[in-house]
N, C-alpha and C positions, 0 to 999 in steps of 0.2 A: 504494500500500500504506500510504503514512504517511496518509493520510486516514481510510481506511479503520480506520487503528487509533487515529487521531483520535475517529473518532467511534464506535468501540466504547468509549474512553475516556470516552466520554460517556453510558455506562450505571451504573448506580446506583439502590438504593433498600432497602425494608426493611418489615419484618410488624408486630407490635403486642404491647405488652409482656405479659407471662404469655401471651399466642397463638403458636402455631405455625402456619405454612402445612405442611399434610400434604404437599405434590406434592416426590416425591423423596424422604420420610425412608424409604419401605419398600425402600431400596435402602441397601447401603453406600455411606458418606461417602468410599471413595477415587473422585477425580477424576485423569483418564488425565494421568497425568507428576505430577503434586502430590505423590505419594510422593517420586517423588524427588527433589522440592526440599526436602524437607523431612529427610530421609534427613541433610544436613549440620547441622541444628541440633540434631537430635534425638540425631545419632549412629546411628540404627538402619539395621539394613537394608532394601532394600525389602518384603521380606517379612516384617521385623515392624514397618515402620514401616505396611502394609496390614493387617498385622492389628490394632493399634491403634485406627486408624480405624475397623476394622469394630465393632472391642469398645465404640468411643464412642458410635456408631451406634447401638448396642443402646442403652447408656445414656441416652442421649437420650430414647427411645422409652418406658424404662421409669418416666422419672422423672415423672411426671405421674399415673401409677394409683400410685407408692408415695405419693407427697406427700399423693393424696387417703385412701388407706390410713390412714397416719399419723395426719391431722386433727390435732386443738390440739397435737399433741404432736413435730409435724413440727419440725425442730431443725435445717435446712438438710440442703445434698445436697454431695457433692462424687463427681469421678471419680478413683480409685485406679489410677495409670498404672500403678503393681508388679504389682498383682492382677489389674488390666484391668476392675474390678467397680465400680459405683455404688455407693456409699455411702451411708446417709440416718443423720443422727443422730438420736435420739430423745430426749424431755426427757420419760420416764415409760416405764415398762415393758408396759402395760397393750395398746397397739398391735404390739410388738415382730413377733409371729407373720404377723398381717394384712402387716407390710411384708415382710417376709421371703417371703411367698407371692406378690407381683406380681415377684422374682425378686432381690432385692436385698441386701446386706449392710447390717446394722444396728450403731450403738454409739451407748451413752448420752454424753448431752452436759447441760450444767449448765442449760442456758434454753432454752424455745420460741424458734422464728423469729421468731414475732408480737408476739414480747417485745422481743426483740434489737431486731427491726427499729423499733418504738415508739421504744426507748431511744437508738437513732440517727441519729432523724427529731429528738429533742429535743435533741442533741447538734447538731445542723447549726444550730437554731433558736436554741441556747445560746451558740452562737460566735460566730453574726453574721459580720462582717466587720471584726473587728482577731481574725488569726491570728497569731499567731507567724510571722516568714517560715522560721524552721529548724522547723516542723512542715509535713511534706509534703502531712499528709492523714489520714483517717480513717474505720474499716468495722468492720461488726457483724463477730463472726467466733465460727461456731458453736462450733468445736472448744473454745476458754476460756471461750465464755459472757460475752464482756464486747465493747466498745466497743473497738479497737486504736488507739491515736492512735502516726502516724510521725513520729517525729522523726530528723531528718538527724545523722549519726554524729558525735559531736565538737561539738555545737551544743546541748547542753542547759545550759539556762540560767535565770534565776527567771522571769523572762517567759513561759518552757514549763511551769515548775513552777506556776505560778499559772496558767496557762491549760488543764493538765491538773488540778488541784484545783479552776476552774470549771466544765468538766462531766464531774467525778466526782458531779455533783449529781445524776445523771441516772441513775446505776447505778456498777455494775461497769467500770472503765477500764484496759486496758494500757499501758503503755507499750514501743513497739518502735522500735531504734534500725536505722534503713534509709540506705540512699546520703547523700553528702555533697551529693549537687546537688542542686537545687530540681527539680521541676516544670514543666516549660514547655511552654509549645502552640508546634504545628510547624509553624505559619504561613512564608512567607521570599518574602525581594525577589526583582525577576523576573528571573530565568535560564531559558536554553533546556531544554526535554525538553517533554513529553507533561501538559503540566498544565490548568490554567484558572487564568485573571487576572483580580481584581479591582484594581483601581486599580493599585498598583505592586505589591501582593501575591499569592504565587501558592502556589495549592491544589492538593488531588487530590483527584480522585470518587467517592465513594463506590461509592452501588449505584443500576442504573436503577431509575425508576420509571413508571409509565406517568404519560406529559406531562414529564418532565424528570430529574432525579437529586438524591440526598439528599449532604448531606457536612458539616463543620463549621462550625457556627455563632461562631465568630471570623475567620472569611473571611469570613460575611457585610457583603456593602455594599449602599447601594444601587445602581440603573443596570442599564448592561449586562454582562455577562460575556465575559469573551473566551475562544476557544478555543486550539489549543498553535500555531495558526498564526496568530492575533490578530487572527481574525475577530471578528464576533457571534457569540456560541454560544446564549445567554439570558437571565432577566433573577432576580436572588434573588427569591422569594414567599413567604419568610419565615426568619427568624434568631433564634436564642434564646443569649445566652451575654451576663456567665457566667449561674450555677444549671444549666442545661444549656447543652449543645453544637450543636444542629445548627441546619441550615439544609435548606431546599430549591431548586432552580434550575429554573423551568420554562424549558423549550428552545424551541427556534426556529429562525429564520437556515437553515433546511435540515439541522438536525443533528437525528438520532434517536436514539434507545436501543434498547441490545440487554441481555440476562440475561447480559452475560460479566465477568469481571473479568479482567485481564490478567495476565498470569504472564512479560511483559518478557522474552521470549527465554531465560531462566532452569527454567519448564516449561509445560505449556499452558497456554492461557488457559484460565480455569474458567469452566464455566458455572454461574447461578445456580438453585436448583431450591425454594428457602424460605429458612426464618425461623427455623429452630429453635434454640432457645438451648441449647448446648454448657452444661455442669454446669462446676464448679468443677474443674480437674488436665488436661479435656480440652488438647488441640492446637489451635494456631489459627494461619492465615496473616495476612498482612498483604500489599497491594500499596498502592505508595505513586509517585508521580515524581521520587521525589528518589532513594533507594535500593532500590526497586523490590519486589522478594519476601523475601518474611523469616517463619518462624515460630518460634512459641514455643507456651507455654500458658497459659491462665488461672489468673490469681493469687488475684481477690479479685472479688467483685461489690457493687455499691448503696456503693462508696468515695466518700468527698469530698477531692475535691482542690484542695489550695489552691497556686493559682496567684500567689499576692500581689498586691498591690496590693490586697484586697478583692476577688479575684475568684475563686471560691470554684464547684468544679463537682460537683454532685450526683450520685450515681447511677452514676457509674464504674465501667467493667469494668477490671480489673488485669491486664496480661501481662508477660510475659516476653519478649515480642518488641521489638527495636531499632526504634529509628524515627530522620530527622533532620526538616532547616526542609524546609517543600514540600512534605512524605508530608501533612501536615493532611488533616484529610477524607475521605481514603483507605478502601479494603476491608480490613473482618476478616473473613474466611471461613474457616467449620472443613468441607474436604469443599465440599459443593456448599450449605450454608446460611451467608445471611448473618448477620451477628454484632451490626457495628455498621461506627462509622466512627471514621479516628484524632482523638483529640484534642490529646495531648500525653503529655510524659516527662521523662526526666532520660538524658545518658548519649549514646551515637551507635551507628553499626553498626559500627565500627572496635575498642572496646575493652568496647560491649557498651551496656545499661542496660535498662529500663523503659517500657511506653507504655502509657496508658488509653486506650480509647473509649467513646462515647457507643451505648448498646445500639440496633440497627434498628429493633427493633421499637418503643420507644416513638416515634421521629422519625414512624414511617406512622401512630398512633394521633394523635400529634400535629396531624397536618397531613390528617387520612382520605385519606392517599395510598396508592399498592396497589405491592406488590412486581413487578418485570416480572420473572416466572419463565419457567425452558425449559419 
């Protein structure tokens, strides 16, 4: 049996950014027992912790005909967990009805997406690599219409002031004061469980792909890989980090891939059915080998994360879910679509914190690798 879940551990992968894999969204997002693992973070019961996911479901589906509704004037999307409704903001009134017709709740907001998102591409390019280490990070964010730079609580200082007065060049800048810890990738030295080892380092798996599995790119090495019983598993076929996070592992040594992620005795294993990228408020799991299942929700997208050192990670999804060392690499799955894989946080499972991923789908555009769905 421990083999067996060896090398279901050995599934991973992911779709392509703005694409969706259709197989699996015309169905609701609950997956058999995922409710109620989730049921503890969330606080709900199972019955409205299923209907959530179903309402995301929708959301999901809808947000592609509203966004192109929209056009210039599309202002981001977000999922409203109170309401249970999709959200899109607008940055002009002229579209309002069109989006309201593909089925969705509208409010004005101060700047287009394509604005925001310009102004935050020039903000990564303005920073470079001497960040402040007490600024965590940085995202367009529709609802202000400006650029949010994090600075860690207790930690503002002229180095931050000057470094948030260098790219106020760029627009509109906030300042939001967040956690006192840094940042960190969830990398860790080798201890037993359910992982994969590179050198003295040990990860988790993302998601299968066909020929091998996607996971983070600061585990990348090169060589062989080893699996949780230190075998040959496979060999890395390419790494990116920082600016992004992932890596790929093509397999070998007699190990395969399956569409599962593991749900560690906690609730079933999930299977994987797409790609489809969960909106901003949706719900999201996490399977990791160090603390295993854990959800939360999505906080923030297209973040920059600064890791220190000058090492600086682009394009970040923001959650609410814990993570510790060893989860690295790991599934984010909302439902039956994959999300991304873990990168790093602040904080533990114990008294709580933060963790970004690297979104799936750009990793398969990256590498023209294909998601292994059920």
């Amino acid at each position: 049996m421990k083999v067996l879940l060896a090398a279901v551990l050995v599934v991973s992968a992911v779709g392509i950014p703005g694409q969706a894999v259709a197989a699996g969204i015309d169905k609701p997002l609950t997956v058999a027992g995922q409710a109620a693992a989730m049921q503890k973070d969330f606080g709900l019961t199972e019955q409205q912790m299923n209907a959530r996911l179903k309402s995301e479901t929708d959301a999901a589906k809808l947000l592609p005909a509203a966004q192109k509704a929209a056009g210039p004037e599309f202002g981001g999307a977000w999922y409203d967990a109170a309401r249970q409704k999709l959200v899109v903001g607008l940055a002009g009134s002229s579209r309002a009805n069109a989006v309201q017709a593909a089925g969705v709740d509208t409010v004005a907001v101060p700047t287009a997406a394509a604005v925001l998102d310009k102004q935050k591409n020039a903000v990564d390019k303005l920073a470079g690599k001497s960040v402040p280490a007490a600024v965590s990070g940085w995202a367009a964010d529709a609802k202000t219409g400006s650029v949010v730079v994090n600075v860690q609580a207790g930690k503002r200082s002229p180095a931050v002031d000057a470094f948030v007065a260098k790219i106020a060049m760029t627009g509109v800048v906030t300042v939001k004061e967040v956690a006192a810890q840094a940042p960190r990738t969830f990398a860790a030295g080798t201890v037993g469980g359910d992982p994969y080892y590179v050198s003295n380092i040990r990860c988790s798996i993302g998601f299968s792909v066909h020929g091998g599995y996607v996971t983070a790119g600061h585990c990348g090495r090169g060589g062989v890989v080893r699996g949780w019983d230190g075998s040959n598993q496979g060999e890395f076929r390419g790494w990116s980090f920082p600016g992004n996070d992932y890596a790929w592992v093509q397999t070998g040594y007699g190990w395969w891939t399956v569409p599962v992620v593991l749900g560690w005795g906690q609730t079933s294993d999930s299977l994987v059915r797409g790609s489809w990228e969960a909106p901003i408020g949706s719900s999201v799991c996490r399977s990791g080998s160090t603390t295993h299942w854990h959800c939360g929700a999505v906080l923030a997208k297209n973040e920059t994360v600064n890791y220190g050192n000058g090492q600086l990670f682009y394009g970040a999804t923001k959650t609410s879910v814990c993570a510790e060392g060893g989860d690295s690499g790991g599934s984010f799955i909302t439902g039956d679509q994959a999300q991304g894989v873990t990168s790093g946080g602040w904080g533990n499972c114990s008294s709580g914190g933060e963790t970004w991923f690297q979104p799936v789908n750009e990793i398969l555009q990256a590498y023209g690798l294909t998601l292994h769905t059920a």
